[in-house]
Every structure is written in C-alpha cells, then in structure tokens.
C-alpha positions in Angstrom: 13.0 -10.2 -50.0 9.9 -12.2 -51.2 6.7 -10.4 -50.4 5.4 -13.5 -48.0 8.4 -13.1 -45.8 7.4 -9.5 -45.3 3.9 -10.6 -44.6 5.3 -13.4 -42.1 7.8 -10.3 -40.7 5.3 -7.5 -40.2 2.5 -10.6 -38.9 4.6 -11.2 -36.1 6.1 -8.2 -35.2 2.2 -7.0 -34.9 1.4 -9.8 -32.9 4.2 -9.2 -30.5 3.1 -5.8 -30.0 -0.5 -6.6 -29.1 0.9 -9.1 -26.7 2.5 -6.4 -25.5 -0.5 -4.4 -25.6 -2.9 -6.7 -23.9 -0.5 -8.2 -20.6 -1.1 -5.9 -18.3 2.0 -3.9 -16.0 2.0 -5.5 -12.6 0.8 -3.0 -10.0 3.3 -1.2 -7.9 2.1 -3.0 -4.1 4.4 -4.1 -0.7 3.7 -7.5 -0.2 2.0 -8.7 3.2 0.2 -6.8 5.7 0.0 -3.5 7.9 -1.5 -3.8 11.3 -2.7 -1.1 14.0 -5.0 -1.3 17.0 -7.5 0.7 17.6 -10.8 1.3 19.5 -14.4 0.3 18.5 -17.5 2.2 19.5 -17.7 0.1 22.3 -14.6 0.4 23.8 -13.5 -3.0 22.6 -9.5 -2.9 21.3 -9.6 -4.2 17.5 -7.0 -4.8 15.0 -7.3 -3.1 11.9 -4.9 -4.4 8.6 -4.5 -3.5 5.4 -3.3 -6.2 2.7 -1.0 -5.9 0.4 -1.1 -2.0 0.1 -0.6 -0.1 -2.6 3.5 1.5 -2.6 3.4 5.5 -3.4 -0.3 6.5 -2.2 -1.0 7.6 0.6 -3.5 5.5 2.9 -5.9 7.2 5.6 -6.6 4.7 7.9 -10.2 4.9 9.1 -11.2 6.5 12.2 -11.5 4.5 15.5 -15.0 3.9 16.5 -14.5 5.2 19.8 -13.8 8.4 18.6 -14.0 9.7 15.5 -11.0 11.7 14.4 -9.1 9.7 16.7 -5.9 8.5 15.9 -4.8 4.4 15.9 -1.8 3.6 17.3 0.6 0.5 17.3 1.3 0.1 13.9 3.2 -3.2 12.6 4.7 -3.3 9.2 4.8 -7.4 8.2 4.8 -6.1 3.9 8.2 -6.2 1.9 8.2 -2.2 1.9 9.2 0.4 4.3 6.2 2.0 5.8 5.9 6.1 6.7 3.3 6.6 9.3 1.9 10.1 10.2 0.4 11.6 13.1 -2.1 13.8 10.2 -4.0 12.3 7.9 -3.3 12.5 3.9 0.4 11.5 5.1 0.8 15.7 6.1 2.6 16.7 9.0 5.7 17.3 11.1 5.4 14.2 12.8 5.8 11.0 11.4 7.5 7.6 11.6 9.4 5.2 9.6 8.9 1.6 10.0 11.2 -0.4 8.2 10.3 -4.7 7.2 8.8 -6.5 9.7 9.0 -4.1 12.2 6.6 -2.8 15.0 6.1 0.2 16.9 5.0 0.6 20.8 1.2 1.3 22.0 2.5 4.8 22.2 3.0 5.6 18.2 -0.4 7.3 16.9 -1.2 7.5 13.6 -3.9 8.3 10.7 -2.2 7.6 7.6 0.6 5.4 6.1 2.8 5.5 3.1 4.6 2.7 1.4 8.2 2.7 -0.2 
C-alpha cells in the first residue's frame, strides 16, 4: 500500500474520531412538563413546573411558601416519561406514586420529590 494512502487512511480515521470526540451525548431528559400546586406565603394557590426534567435524578421540589417543609400536592405529568412522586423528599419513603404520560393526580396526592423513568 503506497505510503499516501496510509496517510489519507489514518487522516480520516483520526478525523472521525475527533468528530466523535467533540459531538456531544444527548442528555438523558423526559420531554415536556411536570406540574404541582402549591401555596405561596400569602396564601395564594400557585402552580409550580419543571421543564423538561432530567430522567434518573431525583428532583426535590421546593417548599410551599405557606409553609416551609410543606408538601405540594396535585401533581400532572404532561413529559414523555413516567413520573415517581414521593410523599419524602430525596425520592425516600414508603409512600409514593406512579404517574404514568399525560396523567394527573387529585388535590389529595402530596408530594416533595419526583423521579423520572
């Protein structure tokens, strides 16, 4: 094999790899958005969202102005994942929730943390 094929060979292949190198992986995310109500300081009923959430973390929602260390409650999964809710925050605890696409849970659901599958 002539020695500029080689070069040509091992040129390319090197680009390719830097190519490869420098695209980065897509992060791993659920599509769309996660809704819950809560309560402000004063007393006010909010929505809270997150966007596009990150799948395989665990999420601790922030605490309700009304009361802090207060649970939100009504959560409404509108992402492309299924969503895990929990009672405890750093998704811990016997009691949780699965909310599966597009679905949505009554005023009575509390919750301090979601997880994303």
């Amino acid at each position: 094999m002539p020695v500029r094929s080689i070069t040509a060979a091992v040129g390319a292949a090197c680009s390719a790899f830097l190519l490869l190198v420098a695209v980065p992986g897509s992060a791993s995310a659920a599509t769309g958005q996660f809704r819950y109500t809560y309560n402000t300081a004063d007393g006010y009923e909010a929505v809270g969202f997150l966007n596009n959430p990150a799948s395989g973390e665990c999420i601790n929602l922030p605490a309700p102005g009304s009361a802090p260390g207060a649970a939100s409650r009504a959560p409404k999964n509108y992402t492309n994942a299924t969503a895990t809710v929990f009672l405890d925050a750093d998704c811990e605890g016997d009691t949780y929730y699965t909310l599966s696409l597009g679905a949505g849970a009554s005023e009575r659901l509390l919750l301090r943390s979601v997880a994303f599958s």
